[in-house]
N, C-alpha and C positions, 0 to 999 in steps of 0.2 A: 829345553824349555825349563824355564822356572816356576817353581809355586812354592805358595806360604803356607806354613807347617806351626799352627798356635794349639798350646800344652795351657792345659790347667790343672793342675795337683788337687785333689782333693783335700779339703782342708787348708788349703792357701786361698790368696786373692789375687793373686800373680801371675799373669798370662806369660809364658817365654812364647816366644817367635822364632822361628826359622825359617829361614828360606833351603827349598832345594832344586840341586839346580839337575833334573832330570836327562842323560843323553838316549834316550830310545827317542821316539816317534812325537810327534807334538797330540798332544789328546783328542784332537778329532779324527787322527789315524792309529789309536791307540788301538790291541787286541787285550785277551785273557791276562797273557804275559806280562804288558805296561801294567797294567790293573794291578796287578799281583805286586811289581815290584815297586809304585807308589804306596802301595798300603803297608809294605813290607820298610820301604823307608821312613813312611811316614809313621809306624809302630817301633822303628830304632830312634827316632827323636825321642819319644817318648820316652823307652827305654835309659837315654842316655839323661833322661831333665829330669826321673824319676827316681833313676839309683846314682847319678852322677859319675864317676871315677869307678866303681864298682859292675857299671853297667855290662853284660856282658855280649849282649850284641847278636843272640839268640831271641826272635821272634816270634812268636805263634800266630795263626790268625785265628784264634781259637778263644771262645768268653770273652765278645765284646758285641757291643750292641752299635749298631750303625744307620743314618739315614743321609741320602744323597736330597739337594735342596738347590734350587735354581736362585740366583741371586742376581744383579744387576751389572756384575761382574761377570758371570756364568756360574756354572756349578761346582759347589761344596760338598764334600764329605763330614760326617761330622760323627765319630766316634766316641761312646762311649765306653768303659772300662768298670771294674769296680775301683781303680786306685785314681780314676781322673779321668779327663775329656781331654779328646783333637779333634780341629776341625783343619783340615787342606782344603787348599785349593787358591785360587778358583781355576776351572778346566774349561776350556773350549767344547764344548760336547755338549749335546741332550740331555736332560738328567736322566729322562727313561734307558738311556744308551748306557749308562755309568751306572745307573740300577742294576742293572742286566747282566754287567759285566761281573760286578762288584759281588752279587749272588751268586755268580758263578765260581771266581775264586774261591769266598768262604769255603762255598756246600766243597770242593774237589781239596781244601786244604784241610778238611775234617774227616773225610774219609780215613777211613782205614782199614789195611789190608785184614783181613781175617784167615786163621788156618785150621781148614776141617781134618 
């Protein structure tokens, strides 16, 4: 499956585009996992429009602010950053469903182990 992946730099006026083109599950058969790795590709676009040639291709999903939004298309993602915004999508799915999902990655991608 494919979805569009639009970067906006902070401080420009310049939308980049990207398409990507996804081989897991199509998004109304998507689990934790597809979640994870759309957001994880869709935070290396950024990475790559942001630092360009320098980019290193190391992601976090960590300090970023996010809202899923039903559109006439289906549903977008629409991330926030402090260095710029993404919006993907659009996805076959509920938004409530990609809410859910999407919560669930973050909270288990910020965890961290601790040692008493």
């Amino acid at each position: 499956m494919d979805f569009t992946v639009e970067v906006l730099l902070k401080g420009t006026d310049e939308v980049v585009t990207e398409t990507v083109t996804y081989g897991g599950a199509d998004a109304a058969g998507w689990t934790d996992s597809d979640v994870r790795e759309m957001l994880l590709s869709t935070l290396r676009i950024f990475e790559r429009v942001s630092a360009g040639e320098a980019a290193a291709g190391e992601v976090s999903l960590r300090g970023l602010s996010w809202i899923v939004t039903a559109t006439n298309l289906g549903v977008m993602i629409a991330i926030e950053i402090p260095s710029g915004a993404i919006a993907a999508g659009p996805f076959d799915l509920p938004a409530d469903e990609l809410t859910q999902m999407v919560t669930r990655v973050i909270s288990a991608g910020t965890q961290t182990v601790g040692v008493h």
